[in-house]
C-alpha positions as CSV (number, residue, x, y, z in Angstrom):
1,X,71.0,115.7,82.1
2,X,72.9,112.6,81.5
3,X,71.5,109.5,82.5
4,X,73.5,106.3,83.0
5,X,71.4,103.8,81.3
6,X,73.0,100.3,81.9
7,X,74.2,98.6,78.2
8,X,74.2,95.0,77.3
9,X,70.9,94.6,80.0
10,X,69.3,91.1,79.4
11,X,65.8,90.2,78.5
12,X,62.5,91.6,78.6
13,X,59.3,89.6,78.1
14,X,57.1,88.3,81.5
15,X,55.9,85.0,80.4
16,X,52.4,85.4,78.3
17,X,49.8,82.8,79.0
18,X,47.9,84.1,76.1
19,X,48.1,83.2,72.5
20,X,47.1,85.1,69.3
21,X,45.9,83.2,66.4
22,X,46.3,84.3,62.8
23,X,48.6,87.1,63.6
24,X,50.6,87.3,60.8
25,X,49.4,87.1,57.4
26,X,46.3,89.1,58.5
27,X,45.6,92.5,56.8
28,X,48.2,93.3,53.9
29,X,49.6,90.8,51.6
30,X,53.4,91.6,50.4
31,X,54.2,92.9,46.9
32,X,56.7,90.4,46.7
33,X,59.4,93.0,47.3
34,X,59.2,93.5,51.1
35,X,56.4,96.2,50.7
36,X,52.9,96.1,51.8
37,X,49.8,96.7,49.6
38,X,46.6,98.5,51.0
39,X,47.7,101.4,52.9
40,X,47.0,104.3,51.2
41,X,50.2,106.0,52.7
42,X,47.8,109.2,54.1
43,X,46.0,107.7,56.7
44,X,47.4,106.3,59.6
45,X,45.8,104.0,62.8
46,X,46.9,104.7,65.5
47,X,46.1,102.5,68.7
48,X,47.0,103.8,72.5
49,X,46.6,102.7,76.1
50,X,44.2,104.7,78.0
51,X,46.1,104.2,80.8
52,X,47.4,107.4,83.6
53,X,48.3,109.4,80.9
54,X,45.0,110.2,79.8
55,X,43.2,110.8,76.3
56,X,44.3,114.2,75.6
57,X,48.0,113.7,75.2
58,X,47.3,111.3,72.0
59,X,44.9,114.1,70.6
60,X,47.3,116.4,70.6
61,X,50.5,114.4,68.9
62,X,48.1,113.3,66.6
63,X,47.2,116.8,65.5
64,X,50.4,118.2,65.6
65,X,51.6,115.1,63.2
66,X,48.4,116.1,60.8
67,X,49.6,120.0,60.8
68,X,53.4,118.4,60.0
69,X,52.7,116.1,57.5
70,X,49.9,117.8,55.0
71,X,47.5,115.2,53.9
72,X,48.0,113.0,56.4
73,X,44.9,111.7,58.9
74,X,45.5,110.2,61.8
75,X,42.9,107.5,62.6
76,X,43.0,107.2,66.7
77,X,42.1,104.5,68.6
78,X,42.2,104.8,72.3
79,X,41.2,102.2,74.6
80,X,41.3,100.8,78.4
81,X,40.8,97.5,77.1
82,X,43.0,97.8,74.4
83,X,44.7,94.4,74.0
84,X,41.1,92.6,73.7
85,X,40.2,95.4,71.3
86,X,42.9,94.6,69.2
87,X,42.9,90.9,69.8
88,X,39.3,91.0,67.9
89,X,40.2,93.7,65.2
90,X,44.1,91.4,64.1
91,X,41.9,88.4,63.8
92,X,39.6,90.3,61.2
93,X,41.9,91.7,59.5
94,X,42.5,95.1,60.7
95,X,45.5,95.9,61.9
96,X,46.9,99.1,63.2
97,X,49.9,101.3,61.9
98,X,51.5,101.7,64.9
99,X,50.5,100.8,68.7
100,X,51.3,102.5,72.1
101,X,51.0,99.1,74.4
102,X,53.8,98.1,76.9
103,X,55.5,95.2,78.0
104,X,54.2,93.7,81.6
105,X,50.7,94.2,81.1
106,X,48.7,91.5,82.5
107,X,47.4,90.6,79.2
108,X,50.7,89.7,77.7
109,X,49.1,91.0,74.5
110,X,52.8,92.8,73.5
111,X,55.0,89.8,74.5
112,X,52.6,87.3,72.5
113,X,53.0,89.5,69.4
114,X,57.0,89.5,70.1
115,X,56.6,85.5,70.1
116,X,54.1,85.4,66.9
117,X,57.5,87.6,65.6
118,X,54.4,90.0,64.5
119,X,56.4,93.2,65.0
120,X,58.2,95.1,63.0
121,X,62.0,95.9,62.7
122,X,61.9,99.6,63.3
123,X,65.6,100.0,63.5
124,X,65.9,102.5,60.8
125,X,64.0,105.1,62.7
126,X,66.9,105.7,64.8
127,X,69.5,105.6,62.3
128,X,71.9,108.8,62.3
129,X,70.8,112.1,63.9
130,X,68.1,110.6,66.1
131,X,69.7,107.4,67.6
132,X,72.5,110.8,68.9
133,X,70.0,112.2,70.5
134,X,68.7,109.4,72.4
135,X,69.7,108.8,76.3
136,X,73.0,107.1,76.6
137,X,72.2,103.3,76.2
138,X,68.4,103.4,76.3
139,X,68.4,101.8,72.4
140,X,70.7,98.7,74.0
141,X,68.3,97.8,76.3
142,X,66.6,94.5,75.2
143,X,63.5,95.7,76.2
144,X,64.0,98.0,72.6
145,X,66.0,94.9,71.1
146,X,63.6,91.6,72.6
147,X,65.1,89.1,70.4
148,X,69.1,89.9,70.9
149,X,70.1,90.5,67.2
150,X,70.8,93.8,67.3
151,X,67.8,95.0,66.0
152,X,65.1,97.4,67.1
153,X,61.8,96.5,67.6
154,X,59.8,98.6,70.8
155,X,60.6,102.0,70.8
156,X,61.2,103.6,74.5
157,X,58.8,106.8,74.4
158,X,58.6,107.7,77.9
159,X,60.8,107.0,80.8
160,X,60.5,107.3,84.4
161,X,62.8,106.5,87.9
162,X,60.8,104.4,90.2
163,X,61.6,104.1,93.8
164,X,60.8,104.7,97.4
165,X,58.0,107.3,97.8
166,X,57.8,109.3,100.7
167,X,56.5,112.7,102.2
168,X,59.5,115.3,101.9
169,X,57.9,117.5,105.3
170,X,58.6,114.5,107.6
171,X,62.3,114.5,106.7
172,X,63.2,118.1,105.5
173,X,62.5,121.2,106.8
174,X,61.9,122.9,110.4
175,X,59.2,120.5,111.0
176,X,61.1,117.0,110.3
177,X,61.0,114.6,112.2
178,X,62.9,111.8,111.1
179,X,66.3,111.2,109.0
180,X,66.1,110.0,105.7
181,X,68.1,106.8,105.7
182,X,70.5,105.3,103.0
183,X,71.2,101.7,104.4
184,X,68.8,98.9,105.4
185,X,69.4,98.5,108.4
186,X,68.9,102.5,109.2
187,X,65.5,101.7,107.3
188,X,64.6,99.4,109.8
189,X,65.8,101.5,112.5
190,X,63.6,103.7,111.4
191,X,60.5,101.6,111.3
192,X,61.2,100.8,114.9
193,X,61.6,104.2,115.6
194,X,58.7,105.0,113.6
195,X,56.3,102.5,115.2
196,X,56.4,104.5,118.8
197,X,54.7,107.2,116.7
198,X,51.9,105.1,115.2
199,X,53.9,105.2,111.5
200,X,54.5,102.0,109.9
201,X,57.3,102.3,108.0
202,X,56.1,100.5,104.7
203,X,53.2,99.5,102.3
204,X,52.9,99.1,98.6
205,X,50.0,99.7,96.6
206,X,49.8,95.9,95.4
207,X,52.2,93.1,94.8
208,X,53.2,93.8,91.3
209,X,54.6,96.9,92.1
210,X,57.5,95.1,93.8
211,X,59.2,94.2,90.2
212,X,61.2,97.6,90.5
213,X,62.5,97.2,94.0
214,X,63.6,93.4,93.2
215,X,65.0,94.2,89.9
216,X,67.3,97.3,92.3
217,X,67.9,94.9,94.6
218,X,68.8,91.7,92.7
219,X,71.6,94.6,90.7
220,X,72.6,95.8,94.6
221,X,73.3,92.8,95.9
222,X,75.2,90.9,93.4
223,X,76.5,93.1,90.9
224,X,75.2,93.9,87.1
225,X,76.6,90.6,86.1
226,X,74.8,88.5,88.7
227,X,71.5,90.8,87.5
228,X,71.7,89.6,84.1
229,X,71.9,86.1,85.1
230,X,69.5,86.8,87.7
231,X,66.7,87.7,84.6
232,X,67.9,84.7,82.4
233,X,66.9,82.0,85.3
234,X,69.9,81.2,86.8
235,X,69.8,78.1,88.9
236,X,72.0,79.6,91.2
237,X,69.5,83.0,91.5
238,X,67.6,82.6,94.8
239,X,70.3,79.8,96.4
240,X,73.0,82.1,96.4
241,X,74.2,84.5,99.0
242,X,73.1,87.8,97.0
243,X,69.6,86.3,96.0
244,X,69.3,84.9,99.5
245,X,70.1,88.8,100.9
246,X,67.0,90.1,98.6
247,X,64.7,87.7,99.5
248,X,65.5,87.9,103.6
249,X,65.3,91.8,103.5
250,X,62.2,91.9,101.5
251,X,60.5,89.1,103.4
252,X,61.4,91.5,106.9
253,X,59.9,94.5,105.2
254,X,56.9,93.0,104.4
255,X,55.7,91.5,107.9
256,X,53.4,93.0,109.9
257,X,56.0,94.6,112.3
258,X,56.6,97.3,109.1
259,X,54.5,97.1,106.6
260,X,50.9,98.9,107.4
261,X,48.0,96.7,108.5
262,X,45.6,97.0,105.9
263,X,47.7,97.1,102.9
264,X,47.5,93.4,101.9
265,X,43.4,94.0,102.4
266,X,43.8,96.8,100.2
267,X,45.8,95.8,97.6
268,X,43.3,93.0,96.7
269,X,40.4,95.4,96.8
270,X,38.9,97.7,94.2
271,X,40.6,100.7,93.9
272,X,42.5,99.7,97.0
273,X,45.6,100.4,95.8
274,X,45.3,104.2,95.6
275,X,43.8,103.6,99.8
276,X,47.5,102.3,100.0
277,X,48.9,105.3,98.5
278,X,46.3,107.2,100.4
279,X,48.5,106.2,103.3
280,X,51.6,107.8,102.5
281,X,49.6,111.0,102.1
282,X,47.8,110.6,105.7
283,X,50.9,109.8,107.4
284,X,49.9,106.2,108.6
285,X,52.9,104.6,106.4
286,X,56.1,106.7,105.8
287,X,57.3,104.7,102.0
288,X,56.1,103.0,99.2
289,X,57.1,101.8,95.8
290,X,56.3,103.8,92.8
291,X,56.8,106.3,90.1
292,X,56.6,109.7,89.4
293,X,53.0,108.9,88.1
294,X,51.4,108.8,91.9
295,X,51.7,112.4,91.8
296,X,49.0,113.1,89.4
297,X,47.1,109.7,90.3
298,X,46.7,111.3,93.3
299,X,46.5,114.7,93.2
300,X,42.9,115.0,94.1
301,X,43.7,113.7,97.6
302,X,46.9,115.3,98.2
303,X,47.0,118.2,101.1
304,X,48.0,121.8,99.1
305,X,51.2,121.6,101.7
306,X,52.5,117.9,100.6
307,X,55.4,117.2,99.4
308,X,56.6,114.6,97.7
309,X,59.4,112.9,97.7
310,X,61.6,109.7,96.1
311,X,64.2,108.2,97.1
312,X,66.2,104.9,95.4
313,X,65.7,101.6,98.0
314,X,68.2,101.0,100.6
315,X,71.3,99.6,100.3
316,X,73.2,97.6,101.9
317,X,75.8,98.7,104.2
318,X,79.4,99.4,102.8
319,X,77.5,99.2,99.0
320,X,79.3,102.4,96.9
321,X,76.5,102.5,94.6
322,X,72.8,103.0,94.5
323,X,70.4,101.2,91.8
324,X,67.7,102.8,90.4
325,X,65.1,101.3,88.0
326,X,63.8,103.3,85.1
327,X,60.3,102.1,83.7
328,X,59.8,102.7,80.0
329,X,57.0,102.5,77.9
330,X,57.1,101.3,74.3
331,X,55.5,102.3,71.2
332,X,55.8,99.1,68.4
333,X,54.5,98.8,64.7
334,X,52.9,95.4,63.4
335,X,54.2,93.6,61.0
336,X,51.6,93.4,58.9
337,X,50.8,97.4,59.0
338,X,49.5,98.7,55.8
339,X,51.3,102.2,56.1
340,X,54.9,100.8,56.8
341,X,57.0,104.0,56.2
342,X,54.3,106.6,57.6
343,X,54.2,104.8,60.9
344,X,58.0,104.5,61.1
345,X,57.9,108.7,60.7
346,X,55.2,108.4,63.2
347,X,57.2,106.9,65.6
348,X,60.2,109.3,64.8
349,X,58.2,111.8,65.3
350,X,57.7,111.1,68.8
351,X,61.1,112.2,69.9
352,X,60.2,115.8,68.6
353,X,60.9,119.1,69.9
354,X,56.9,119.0,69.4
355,X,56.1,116.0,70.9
356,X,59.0,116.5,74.1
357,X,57.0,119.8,75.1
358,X,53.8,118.2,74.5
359,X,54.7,115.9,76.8
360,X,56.0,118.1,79.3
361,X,52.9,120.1,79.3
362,X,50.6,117.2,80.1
363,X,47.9,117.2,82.5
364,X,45.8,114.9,84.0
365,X,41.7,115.5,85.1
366,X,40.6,113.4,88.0
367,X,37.6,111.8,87.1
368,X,35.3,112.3,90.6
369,X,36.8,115.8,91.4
370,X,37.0,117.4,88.1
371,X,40.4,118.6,89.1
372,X,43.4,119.2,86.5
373,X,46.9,118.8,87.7
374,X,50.0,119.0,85.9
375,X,51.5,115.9,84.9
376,X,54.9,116.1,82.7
377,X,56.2,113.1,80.8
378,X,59.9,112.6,80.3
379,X,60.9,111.3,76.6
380,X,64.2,109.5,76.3
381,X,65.9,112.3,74.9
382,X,68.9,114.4,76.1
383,X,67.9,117.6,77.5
384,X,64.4,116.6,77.9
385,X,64.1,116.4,81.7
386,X,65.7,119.7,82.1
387,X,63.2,121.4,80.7
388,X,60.7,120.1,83.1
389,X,59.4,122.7,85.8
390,X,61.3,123.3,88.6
391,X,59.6,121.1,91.5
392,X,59.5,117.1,92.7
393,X,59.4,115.4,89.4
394,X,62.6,117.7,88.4
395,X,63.7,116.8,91.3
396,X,63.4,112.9,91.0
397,X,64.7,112.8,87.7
398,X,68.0,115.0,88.3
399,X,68.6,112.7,91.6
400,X,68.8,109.6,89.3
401,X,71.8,111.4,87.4
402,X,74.4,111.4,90.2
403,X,77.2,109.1,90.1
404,X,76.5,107.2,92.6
405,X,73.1,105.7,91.4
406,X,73.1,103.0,89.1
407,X,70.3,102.5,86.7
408,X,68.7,99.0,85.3
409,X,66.7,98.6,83.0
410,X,64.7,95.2,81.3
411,X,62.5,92.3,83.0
412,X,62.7,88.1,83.4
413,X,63.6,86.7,80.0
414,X,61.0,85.7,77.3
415,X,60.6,81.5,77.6
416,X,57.7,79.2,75.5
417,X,54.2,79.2,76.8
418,X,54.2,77.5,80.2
419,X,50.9,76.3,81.2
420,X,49.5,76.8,84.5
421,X,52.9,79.3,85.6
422,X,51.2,83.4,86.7
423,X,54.9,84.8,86.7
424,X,53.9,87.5,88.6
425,X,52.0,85.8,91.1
426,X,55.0,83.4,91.5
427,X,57.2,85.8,92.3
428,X,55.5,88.7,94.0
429,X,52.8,87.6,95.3
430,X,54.1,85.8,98.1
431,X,55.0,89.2,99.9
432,X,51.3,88.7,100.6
433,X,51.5,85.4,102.1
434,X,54.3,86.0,104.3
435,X,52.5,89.4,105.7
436,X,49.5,87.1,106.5
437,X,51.9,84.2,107.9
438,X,50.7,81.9,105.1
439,X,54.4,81.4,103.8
440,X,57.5,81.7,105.1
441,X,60.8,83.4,103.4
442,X,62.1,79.3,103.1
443,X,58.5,78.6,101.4
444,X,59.5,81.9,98.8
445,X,62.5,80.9,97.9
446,X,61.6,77.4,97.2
447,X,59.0,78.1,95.0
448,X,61.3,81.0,93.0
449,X,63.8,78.2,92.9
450,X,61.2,75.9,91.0
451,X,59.7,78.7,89.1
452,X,63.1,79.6,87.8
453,X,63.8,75.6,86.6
454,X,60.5,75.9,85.2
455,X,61.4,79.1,82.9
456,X,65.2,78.0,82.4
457,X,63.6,74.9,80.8
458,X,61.5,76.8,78.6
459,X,64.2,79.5,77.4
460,X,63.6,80.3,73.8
């Protein structure tokens, strides 16, 4: 499978309100010829997310790199709260070999150790017969090369195509109902049409999980170039006629005369977001934003005879192309890691035969029913999605492969500190406001307008 990974992408850090102290220097002090004493070169920390993947997955790489490597222990630290956890342990000193922590978290704990320049260069790992094996363009991205010098510092180790979610049975099959539409305005024909059955036509789980659908539609309706600018703060972004098109379209899709009732109740609820999702499933809203990842979030609640389906967002009529955004998540070594080379192989490692079918096999236990459901992650290497079963998540990834589907890649460009500014608040979370009548599309694009003069003033 060949995917279309979109070179010379701009930017990739949300702007971090936090700041690490002490970063580098901590831990272990260099020879004096670029090499690190301490490590012992047998053990290696290594620090993941405990995030939808689950525990399990990390257990098993880390045993099949111990039955690779004889000698070598892998020290595994795996945490929910993972960016505090390490936030205590860098500032005594301890730092891990390598860390499994991804850009966009609400911590900022990755993009502050990017500015504290407290990552490592890991471009060697991909040098030769891996960096050929890689997806088409993935490596280009500067979400693996943050600083724009060509170098490699976050290493993409799963991918995934977001979109719109949906229930297959309503639009395929004997029993469909409705026409799965291409174009915005047969989207909103088919909310109207929608609405006489009781369906809204929209929710989202909560505001955040509009960066994918913006990031699409920012590259839909003004081009790849006008995208790039788009994510380096153009002044130009939100007044111009392609950044005026997102924001009007969005701002219709979120009132209430589409988008379910309860969804902005929900998504500012615990848990509420999967009650959101919840309503996809039960057939009170017919799409939401999201990612493969739903599936096993919420398998517990998901009918035996539901079927899942993604499609890319809407475009606009007389567009050639659809844009797709694929999510990564990155894997990074400190700077200051004691174990320098065996955490480079570590990271190597992770675009194994091994690790791509231990990936694939993953499954995912749901906590209050006890119930196991498949849950296959894709790594950025060729081939690796075709070896997934035959069913949805196949199904999504091959769909993203056709030549009509365009797919983006990054997030807003990195830019100093600014106190007071909650990027994602600034620039999602109005969808909220103007579902409640709070704000207005004008009031939106004002404050985008000054958020982006904030950030363009602030470019590092």
């Amino acid at each position: 499978m060949k995917v279309k990974f979109v070179k010379k992408l701009v930017a990739l850090s949300l702007v971090s309100a936090m700041t690490l102290t002490g970063l580098a220097g901590c831990g272990s002090k260099d020879s004096g010829d670029g090499k690190k004493e301490g490590g012992d070169g047998k053990t290696l920390k290594v620090a993941a997310f405990n995030g939808g993947n689950g525990e399990q997955i990390w257990k098993d790489i880390a045993a099949a790199f111990e039955e690779e490597n004889d000698g070598v222990k892998v020290e595994l630290e795996i945490s929910s709260e993972l960016d505090k956890d390490l936030t205590k342990e860098i500032k005594n000193g301890d730092i891990p070999d390598v860390v499994y922590y991804n850009l966009g978290q609400e911590s900022g704990f990755t993009e502050t150790m990017l500015k504290e320049k407290a990552v490592a260069d890991i471009s060697d790992v991909f040098e030769g017969e891996l960096g050929d094996k890689m997806l088409d363009g993935i490596l280009d991205s500067t979400i693996a090369q943050p600083y724009g010098d060509g170098k490699i510092y976050l290493a993409p180790i799963f991918y995934t195509p977001t979109g719109f979610w949906y229930n297959k049975n309503l639009f395929e099959g004997e029993n469909a109902k409705y026409t799965l539409p291409t174009t915005w305005e047969e989207f909103f024909a088919l909310g109207d049409q929608a609405k006489k059955d009781g369906i809204s036509l929209f929710t989202f789980p909560q505001s955040g999980y509009f960066d994918a659908t913006m990031y699409t539609m920012l590259e839909q309706a003004g081009g790849m170039d006008f995208y790039n600018n788009a994510l380096e703060y153009d002044a130009d972004t939100w007044t111009s006629d392609a950044g005026k098109k997102v924001l009007d379209t969005l701002g219709k899709l979120v009132t209430p005369d589409y988008t379910q009732e309860d969804t902005v109740a929900n998504a500012n609820a615990e848990g509420g977001f999967k009650i959101n999702q919840q309503n996809v499933i039960d057939g009170k809203a017919l799409f939401m934003p999201n990612g493969n990842w739903v599936i096993g979030e919420m398998a517990a609640s998901t009918p035996e005879d539901f079927a899942w389906g993604m499609m890319p967002a809407p475009k606009w009529e007389g567009d050639e192309t659809q844009a797709v955004y694929m999510f990564t998540e990155q894997m990074w070594v400190p700077a200051d890691a004691e174990n320098m080379d065996l955490a480079k192989e570590f990271v190597k490692f992770m675009y194994s035969d091994t690790v791509v079918d231990i990936l694939l096999n993953n499954t995912t236990t749901d906590k209050e029913s006890g119930k196991t459901t498949a849950a296959p992650i894709v790594a950025p290497v060729k081939g690796a999605a075709e070896k997934l079963p035959e069913g949805t998540t196949k199904d999504v990834y091959a769909s993203t492969a056709a030549d009509n589907i365009v797919s983006v890649t990054g997030t807003w460009a990195t830019t100093a500190p600014i106190e007071g500014l909650d990027m994602k608040k600034n620039v999602y979370g109005p969808v909220e406001s103007i579902n409640t009548g709070d704000m207005t599309v004008d009031d939106w694009q004002k404050q985008l307008v000054e958020t982006w003069k904030k950030c363009a003033d602030n470019m590092e």
